[in-house]
C-alpha positions in Angstrom: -32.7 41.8 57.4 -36.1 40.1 57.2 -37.5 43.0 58.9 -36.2 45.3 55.9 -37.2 43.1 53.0 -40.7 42.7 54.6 -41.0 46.9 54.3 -39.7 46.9 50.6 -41.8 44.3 49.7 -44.6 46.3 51.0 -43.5 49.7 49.6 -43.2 47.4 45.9 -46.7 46.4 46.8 -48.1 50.1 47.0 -46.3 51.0 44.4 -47.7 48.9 42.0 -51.5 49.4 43.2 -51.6 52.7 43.5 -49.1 54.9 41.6 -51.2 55.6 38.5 -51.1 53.8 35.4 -49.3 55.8 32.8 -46.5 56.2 35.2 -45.7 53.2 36.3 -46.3 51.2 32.9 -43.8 53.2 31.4 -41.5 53.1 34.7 -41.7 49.4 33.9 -42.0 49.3 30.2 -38.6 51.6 29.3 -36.2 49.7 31.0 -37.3 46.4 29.3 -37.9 47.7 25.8 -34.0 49.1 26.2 -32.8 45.9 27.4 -35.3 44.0 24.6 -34.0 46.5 21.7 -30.5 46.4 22.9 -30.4 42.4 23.0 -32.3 42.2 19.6 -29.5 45.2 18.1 -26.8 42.7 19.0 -28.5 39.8 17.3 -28.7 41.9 14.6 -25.2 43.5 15.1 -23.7 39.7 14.5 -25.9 39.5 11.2 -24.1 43.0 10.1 -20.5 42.5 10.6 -20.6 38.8 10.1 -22.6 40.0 6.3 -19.5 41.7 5.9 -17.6 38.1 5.0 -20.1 37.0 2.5 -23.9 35.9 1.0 -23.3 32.5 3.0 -22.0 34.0 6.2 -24.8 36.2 6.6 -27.4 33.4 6.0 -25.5 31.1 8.5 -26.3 33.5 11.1 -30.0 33.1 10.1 -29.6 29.4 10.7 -28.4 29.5 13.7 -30.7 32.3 15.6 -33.1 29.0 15.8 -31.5 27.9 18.3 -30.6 30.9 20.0 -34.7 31.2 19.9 -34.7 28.1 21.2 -32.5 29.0 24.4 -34.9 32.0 24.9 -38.1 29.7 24.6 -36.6 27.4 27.4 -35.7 30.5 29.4 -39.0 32.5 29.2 -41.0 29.1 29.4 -39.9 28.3 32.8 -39.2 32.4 34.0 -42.1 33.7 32.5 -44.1 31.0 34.0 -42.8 31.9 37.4 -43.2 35.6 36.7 -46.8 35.3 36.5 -46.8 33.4 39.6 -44.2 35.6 41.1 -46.1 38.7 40.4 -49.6 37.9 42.4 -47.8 36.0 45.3 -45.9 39.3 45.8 -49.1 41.3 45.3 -50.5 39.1 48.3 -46.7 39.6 50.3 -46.2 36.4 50.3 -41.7 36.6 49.3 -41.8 33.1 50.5 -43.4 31.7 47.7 -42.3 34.2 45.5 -38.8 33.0 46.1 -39.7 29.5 45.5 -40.9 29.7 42.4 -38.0 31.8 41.0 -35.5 29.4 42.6 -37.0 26.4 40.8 -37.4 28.4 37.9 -33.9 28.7 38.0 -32.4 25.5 38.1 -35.0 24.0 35.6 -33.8 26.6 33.3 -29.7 25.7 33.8 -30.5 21.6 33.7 -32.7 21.9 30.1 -30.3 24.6 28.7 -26.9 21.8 29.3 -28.9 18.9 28.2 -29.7 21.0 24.9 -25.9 22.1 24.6 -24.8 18.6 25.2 -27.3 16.7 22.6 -26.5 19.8 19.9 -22.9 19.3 20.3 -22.8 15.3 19.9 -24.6 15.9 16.6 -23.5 19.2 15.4 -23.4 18.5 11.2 -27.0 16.6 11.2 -28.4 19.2 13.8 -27.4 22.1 11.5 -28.6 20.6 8.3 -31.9 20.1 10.0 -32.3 23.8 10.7 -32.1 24.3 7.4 -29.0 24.7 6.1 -27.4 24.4 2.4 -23.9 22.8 1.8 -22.3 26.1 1.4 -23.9 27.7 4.7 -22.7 24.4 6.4 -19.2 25.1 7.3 -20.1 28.9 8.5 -23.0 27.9 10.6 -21.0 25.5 12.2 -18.9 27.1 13.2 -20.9 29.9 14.8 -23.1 27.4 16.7 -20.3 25.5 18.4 -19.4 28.2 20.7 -23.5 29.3 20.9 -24.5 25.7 22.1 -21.7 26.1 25.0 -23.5 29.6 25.7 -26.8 27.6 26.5 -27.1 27.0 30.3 -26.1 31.1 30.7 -28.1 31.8 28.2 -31.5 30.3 29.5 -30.8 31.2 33.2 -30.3 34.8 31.9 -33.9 34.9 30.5 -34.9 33.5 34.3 -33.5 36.0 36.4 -34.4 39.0 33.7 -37.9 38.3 34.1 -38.1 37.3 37.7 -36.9 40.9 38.1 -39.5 42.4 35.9 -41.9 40.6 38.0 -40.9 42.1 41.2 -41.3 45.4 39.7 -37.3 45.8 39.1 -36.8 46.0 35.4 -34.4 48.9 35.8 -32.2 45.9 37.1 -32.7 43.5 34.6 -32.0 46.4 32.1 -28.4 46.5 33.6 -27.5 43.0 33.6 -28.4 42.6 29.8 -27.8 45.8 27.9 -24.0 45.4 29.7 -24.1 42.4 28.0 -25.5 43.6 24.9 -23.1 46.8 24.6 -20.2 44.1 25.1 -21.1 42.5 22.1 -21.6 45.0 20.0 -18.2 46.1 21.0 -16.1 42.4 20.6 -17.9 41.9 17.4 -15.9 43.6 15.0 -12.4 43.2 17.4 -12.9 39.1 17.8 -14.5 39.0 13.4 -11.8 41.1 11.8 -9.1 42.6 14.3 -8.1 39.0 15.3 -9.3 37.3 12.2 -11.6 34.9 13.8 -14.1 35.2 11.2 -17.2 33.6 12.0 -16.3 31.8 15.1 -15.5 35.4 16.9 -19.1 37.0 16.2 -20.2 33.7 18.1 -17.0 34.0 20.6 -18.4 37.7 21.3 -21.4 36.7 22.1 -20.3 33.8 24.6 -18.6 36.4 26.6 -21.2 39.0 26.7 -23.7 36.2 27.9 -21.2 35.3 30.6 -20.8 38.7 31.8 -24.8 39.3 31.5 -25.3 36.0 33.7 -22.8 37.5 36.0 -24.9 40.7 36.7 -27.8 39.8 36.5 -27.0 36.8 39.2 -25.5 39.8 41.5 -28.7 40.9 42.2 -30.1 38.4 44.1 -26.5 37.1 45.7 -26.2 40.6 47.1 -30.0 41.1 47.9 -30.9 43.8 46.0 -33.9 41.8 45.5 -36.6 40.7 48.0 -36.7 37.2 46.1 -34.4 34.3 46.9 -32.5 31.9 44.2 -31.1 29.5 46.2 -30.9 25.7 45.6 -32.6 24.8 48.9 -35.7 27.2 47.7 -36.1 24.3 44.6 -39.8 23.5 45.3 -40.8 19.8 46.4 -44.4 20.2 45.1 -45.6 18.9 42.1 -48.1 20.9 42.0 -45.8 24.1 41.4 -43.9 22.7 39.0 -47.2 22.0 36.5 -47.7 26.1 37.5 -44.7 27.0 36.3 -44.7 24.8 33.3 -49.1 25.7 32.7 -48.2 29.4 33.0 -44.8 29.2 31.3 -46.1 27.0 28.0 -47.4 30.9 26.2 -44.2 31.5 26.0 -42.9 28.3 24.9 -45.4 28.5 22.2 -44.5 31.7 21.2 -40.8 31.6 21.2 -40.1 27.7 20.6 -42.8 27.8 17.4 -40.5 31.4 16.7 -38.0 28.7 16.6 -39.5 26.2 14.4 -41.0 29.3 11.9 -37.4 30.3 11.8 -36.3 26.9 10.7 -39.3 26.4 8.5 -38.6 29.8 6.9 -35.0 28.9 6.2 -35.7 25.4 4.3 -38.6 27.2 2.4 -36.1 30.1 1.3 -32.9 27.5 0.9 -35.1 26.3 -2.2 -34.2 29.8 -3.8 -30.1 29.7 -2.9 -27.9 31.3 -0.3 -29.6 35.2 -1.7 -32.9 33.9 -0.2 -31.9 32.8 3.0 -29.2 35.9 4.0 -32.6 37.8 2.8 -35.5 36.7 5.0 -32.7 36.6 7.9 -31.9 40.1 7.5 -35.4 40.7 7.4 -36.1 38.5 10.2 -33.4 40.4 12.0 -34.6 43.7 11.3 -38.4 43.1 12.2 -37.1 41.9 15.7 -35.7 45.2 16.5 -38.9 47.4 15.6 -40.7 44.1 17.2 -39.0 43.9 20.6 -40.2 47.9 21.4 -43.8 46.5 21.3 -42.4 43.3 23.4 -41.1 45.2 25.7 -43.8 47.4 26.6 -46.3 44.6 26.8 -43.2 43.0 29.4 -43.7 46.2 31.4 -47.3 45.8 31.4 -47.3 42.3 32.3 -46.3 43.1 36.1 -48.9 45.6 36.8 -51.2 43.6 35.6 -50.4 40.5 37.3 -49.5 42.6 40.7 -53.2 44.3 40.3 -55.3 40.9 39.4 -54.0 39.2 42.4 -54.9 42.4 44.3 -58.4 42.2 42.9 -57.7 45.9 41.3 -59.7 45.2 38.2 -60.2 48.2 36.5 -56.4 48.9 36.9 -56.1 46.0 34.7 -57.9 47.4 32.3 -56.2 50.7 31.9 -53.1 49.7 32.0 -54.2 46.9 28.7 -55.7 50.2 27.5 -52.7 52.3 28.0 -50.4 49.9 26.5 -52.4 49.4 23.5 -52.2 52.7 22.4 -48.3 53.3 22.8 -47.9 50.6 20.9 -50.2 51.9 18.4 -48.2 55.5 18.2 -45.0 53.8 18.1 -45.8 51.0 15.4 -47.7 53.7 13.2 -43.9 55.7 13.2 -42.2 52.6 12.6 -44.0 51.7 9.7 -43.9 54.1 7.9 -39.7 54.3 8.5 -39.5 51.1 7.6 -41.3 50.7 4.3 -39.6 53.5 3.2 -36.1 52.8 4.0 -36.0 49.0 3.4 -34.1 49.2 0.4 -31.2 51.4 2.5 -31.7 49.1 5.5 -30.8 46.1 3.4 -28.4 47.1 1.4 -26.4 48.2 5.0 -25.8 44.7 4.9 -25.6 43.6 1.5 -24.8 46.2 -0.6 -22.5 43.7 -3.0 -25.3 41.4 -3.6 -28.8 42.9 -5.6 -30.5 39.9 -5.3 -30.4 39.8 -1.4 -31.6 43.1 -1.7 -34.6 42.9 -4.1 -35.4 40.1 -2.0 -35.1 41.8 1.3 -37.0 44.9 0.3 -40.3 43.3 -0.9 -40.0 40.9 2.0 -39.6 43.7 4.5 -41.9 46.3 3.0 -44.9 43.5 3.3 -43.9 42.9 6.8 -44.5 46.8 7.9 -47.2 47.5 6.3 -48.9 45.2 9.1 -47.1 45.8 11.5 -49.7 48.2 12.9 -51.8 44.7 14.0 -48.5 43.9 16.4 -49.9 46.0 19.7 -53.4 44.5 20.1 -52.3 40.9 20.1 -48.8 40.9 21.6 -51.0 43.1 24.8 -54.4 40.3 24.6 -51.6 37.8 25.0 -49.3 39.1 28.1 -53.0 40.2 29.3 -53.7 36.3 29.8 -50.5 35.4 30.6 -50.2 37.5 33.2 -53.6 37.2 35.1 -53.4 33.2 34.7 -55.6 32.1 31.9 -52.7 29.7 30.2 -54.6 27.9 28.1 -56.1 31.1 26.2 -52.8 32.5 26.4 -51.1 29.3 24.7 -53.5 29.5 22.2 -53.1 32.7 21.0 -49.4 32.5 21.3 -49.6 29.9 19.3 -51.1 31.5 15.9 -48.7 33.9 15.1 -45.8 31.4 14.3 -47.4 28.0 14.5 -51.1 27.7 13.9 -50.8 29.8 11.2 -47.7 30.4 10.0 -46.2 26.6 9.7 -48.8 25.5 7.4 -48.9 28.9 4.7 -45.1 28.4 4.6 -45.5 24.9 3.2 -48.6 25.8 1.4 -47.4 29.2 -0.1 -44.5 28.8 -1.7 -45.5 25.9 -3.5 -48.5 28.3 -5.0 -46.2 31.4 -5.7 -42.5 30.6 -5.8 -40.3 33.2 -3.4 -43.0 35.8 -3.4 -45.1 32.6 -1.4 -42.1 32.9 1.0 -42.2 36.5 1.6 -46.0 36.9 1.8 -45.9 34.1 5.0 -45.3 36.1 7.6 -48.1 39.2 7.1 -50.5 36.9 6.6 -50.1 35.3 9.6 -50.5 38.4 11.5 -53.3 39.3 10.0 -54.8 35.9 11.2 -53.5 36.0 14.5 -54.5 39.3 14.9 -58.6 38.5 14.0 -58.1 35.7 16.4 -57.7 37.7 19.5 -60.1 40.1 19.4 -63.1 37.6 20.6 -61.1 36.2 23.0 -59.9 40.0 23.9 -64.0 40.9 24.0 -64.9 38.4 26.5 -62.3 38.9 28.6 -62.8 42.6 29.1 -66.6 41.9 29.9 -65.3 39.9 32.7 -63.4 42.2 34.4 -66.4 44.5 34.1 -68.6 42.1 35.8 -65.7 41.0 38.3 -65.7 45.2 39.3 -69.4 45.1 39.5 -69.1 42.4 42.3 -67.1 44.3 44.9 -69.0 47.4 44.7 
């Protein structure tokens, strides 16, 4: 058995330093943006039906995705922080190590995800009040949370194993385990909300189960050695040293999706100023950006591993293309998107809220701002995963920082205070437009490295 996982750890190896660029970033790339845009249609699925039962329903789902952000920042924090790892041990063959770090990925993942569920359900009214919600959300967002705190341990673990798969070079597998998941939803939604009358509770009910049965899946794969890495609990690394890895490499991501988490919150008090219309708004939006949003996430996942594999392996130029390469999908794909969106956000709103016109004047201003720069999106999500993936955290936290927290925290307290609701809806692009003049210095440097790094082994 060792014998075999030593040859298709090799074969993964050549595979990823040789098999040219184009190719295999898309290999990569199409199995995570389907299991990215799946997962983010569900999210958004629950925002549509649960719409359905009123202004105040729809924005309690809004409340609540801050803490389902918060699960994924926990879960990407520890397994993309392994991933990285993961990646350039396995581009050296070492599947010892490899395993190591995914194993104690794992478990730090499952303990943080039940300490979260346990302090958010001692506290559930104060906890959902401080996410931002009004007296009339209340009730509603209670009463979707209580069953999506329960969900957290699956729910972070899930992110673990997803991207530990990606990292091996196996993203067709991790597209399994979650768009099974996702398609589940979609499908209890409507059955648990208005066939058995559960309301609110059985968009959130729907969603428990499909996490379970993700988990399941996705779990499979390493119980039943499909892959070469090993979650086991005696694989839980005993050096310190690892675990600051993990946690260095891993803190991009807990920037970017735990200050995701915080914006989200932010965004909601900001927007609860201007009633319930206001906060079911910028959550549809929200919910809606994420979609067209986790295409361009999902490529820059599939470029992460050939990356990483190829820096470890001292492939430099590699590197290069494939940052290249994904670039300029993501430029074609944003530049179709755009213009879709900014023309249909009036329709895409109202599929929600057709009964209420302030939630969709709202909405369509809102969402028309946010596409017309979405276009910046490719360059910084790539110069991100580019430093992520090849090791530089600190540059990596930094600019994973801007988009949500460096800049976006302090314009939403700042704006709305100048302009009303319109200082609401104008947070978001300019933030990207910060965050993206941020990276391209940082993006400059870098490349001139690997130049000079190429120049070296000649």
């Amino acid at each position: 058995m060792g014998h075999k996982v030593r040859e298709t750890s090799k074969a993964q190896h050549l595979r990823m330093t040789t098999m040219p660029i184009p190719g295999l970033v898309i290999k990569l790339a199409v199995p995570t943006i389907i299991s990215m845009l799946v997962t983010a249609i569900y999210s958004t699925a629950d925002t549509f039906f649960v719409s359905k039962l009123g202004t105040s329903a729809s924005a309690a789902v809004g409340v609540v995705f801050s803490i389902m952000a918060l699960f994924q920042a926990i879960g990407f924090t520890f397994g993309t922080g392994a991933a990285s790892i993961i990646s350039r041990k396995l581009g050296t063959h070492d599947v010892g190590s490899a395993s190591r770090y995914a194993s104690t990925s794992f478990f730090l993942a499952l303990g943080s995800g039940t300490l979260f569920a346990l302090y958010g359900l001692s506290s559930l009214d104060s906890f959902i009040l401080k996410l931002g919600a009004t007296e009339t959300i209340l009730p509603y967002a209670k009463s979707y949370a209580m069953y999506i705190l329960l969900g957290a341990p699956i729910m972070c673990t899930s992110f673990v194993m997803n991207t530990a798969l990606r990292a091996e070079g196996k993203a067709a597998f991790a597209m399994v385990g979650l768009v099974t998941g996702a398609i589940l939803n979609i499908v209890l939604d409507p059955i648990f909300i208005f066939t058995f009358n559960l309301g609110i509770s059985g968009a959130a009910i729907a969603t428990l189960i499909s996490q379970s049965i993700s988990f399941s899946i996705l779990l499979s794969f390493f119980v039943f050695r499909k892959s070469s890495i090993r979650i086991r609990f005696r694989n839980i690394s005993r050096r310190p040293r690892e675990y600051a890895e993990i946690l260095s490499l891993g803190t991009p991501s807990l920037f970017r999706q735990g200050l995701a988490s915080i914006a989200t919150v932010a965004l909601n008090v900001a927007a609860s100023l201007y009633g319930d219309a206001a906060v079911a708004a910028m959550s549809i939006v929200g919910r809606t950006f994420m979609v067209v949003l986790s295409v361009i996430v999902g490529l820059g996942q599939g470029f992460m591993p050939v990356s990483g594999y190829n820096f470890g392996a001292k492939n430099y130029a590699r590197v290069k293309e494939a940052f290249w390469f994904t670039v300029k999908v993501g430029l074609a794909i944003t530049a179709v998107m755009s213009l879709i969106g900014f023309i249909m956000a009036p329709e895409i709103i109202a599929s929600f809220r057709k009964e209420d016109a302030d939630v969709i004047a709202i909405g369509t201003f809102a969402m028309r701002l946010q596409f017309s720069f979405l276009i910046l999106q490719p360059l910084f999500v790539s110069t991100n995963m580019l430093f992520q993936s090849t090791g530089h955290a600190v540059r990596a936290s930094f600019l994973a920082s801007n988009r949500q927290g460096l800049y976006f925290l302090p314009l939403i307290f700042i704006l709305p205070r100048l302009f009303g609701l319109r200082g609401v809806e104008i947070t978001q692009p300019i933030s990207d437009i910060l965050s993206f003049l941020t990276c391209i210095p940082f993006l400059y440097f870098f490349m001139r490295k690997l130049t000079e790094l190429e120049k070296e082994k000649i």
